[in-house]
Steps between C-alpha positions, in 0.01 A plus 500: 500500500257429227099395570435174272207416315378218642181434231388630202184444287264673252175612612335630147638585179585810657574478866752266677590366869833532673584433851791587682700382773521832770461406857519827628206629296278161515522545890411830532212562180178582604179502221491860365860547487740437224856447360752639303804300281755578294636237244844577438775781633382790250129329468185786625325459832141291403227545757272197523228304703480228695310176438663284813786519725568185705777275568762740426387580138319785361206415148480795324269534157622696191354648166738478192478842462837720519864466414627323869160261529564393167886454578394304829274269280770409271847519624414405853422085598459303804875561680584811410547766743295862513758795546302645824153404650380771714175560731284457611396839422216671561245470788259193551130447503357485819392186582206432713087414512319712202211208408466487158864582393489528064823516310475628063749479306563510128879535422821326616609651778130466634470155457782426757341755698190324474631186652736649776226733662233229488718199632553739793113643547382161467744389803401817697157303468329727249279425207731488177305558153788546199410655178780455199439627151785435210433552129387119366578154612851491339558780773384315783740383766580137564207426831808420762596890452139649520357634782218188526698306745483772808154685370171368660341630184690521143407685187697456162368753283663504118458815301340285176354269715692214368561353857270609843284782488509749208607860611709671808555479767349796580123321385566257714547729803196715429288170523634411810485852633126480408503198696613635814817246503748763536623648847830623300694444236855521352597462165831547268598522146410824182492797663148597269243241633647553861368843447198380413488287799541737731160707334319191480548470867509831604126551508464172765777629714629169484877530585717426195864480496746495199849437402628822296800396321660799389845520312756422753887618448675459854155372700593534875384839437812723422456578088097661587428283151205335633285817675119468483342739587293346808136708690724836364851394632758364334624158554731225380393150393805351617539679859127550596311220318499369235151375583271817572186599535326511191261769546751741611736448201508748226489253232535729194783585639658204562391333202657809292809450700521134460428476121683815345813472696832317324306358229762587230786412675332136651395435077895567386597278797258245366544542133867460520483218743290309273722544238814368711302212578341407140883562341618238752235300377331454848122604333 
């Protein structure tokens, strides 16, 4: 049996929405947790966040950025079926009172983070401020598919400045740190600024939680792909988080890990995907 896309739209000029009928998953998903699909008998297992689950169907967000998200994009429309559709994996956030409950995020996979986690805080009757930085206005998501709609406070931050505030995510945090808005916060997306996060809170003791989305091969925790090294243990993003906390992460590690790992092989898979795709005329 087969898991058909049910909707598909484009976010930015890089970064597209596809939802998914899987009523075992949609049932069961919890904010914090994610999924894992496979497009086709001999495609590679893609680990990937959660921006709803509800009625039976699962809204996932996704960066044209490798060989399979790429293939999704273009050879897969409204009605046809996913291979496999697995999760959810993972273990959820806790939900519960925290007051002032702040959610960054400034990459793909954080900005349906953003919007899970905060739909649930704010229902759990806390506070919700959302901060969401993309590179320029042409980057910005459509408003229906930003976290505004379930944030008591929202901050659109651009990189140039050409739409909401000018600068990070990680600005706008500081000034509302400095304002004493922030009980604790959660945030997704590069694996660089949420270092910096976590040392820009550090020194409050404000507690500060983060999505570390190392490279995943099998992710329910058998391959030992995704280890970070975790307050001097070792741990796995897919078993044990992947949402830790951030001031007990050994981020040079896991940035090493995450950025120097596969990079030739996921560029051939790209480079000669492209080329299938621009000799069939598709780009």
């Amino acid at each position: 049996m087969g898991y058909k896309i049910t909707a598909k739209r484009d976010l930015s000029p890089i970064d597209y929405m596809v939802e998914v009928e899987a009523p075992h998953v949609a049932r069961s998903w919890k904010p914090g947790q994610f999924v894992v699909f496979i497009l086709h008998e001999k495609g590679e297992r893609i680990p990937m966040s959660v921006f709803k689950a509800e009625n039976g169907k699962v809204m996932m967000f996704i960066r044209k950025l490798g060989k399979t998200s790429l293939q999704l994009y273009y050879e897969f429309n409204v009605g046809d079926e996913l291979y496999s559709f697995l999760g959810p994996l993972g273990k959820p956030i806790k939900i519960k009172e925290y007051g002032n409950v702040v959610f960054a995020s400034d990459a793909v996979c954080g900005h349906a983070e953003n919007y899970a986690l905060l739909k649930a805080m704010k229902e759990a009757g806390n506070y919700t401020i959302s901060v969401q930085t993309f590179e320029d206005k042409n980057h910005v998501y459509p408003e229906e598919f930003l976290a505004k709609s379930v944030a008591d406070e929202h901050y659109l931050t651009t990189l140039d400045g050409s739409a909401g505030i000018k600068g990070h995510y990680l600005d706008v945090v500081k000034k509302l740190i400095e304002e004493d808005k922030v009980d604790i916060i959660f945030a997704g997306g590069g694996l660089r600024n949420l270092a910096k996060l976590a040392e820009l809170t550090r020194p409050y003791g404000i507690p500060t939680y983060a999505t570390v989305r190392q490279i995943m091969v099998d992710g329910t925790g058998m391959c030992g792909s995704c280890r970070v090294l975790y307050n001097g243990e070792v741990k796995f993003a897919c078993r044990d988080g992947p949402v830790f906390d951030a001031h007990k992460i050994d981020w040079e590690d896991a940035i090493n890990r995450n950025y120097n790992r596969f990079i030739e092989q996921e560029k051939l898979a790209k480079e000669l995907y492209l080329k299938y795709l621009k000799e069939k005329g598709v780009m």
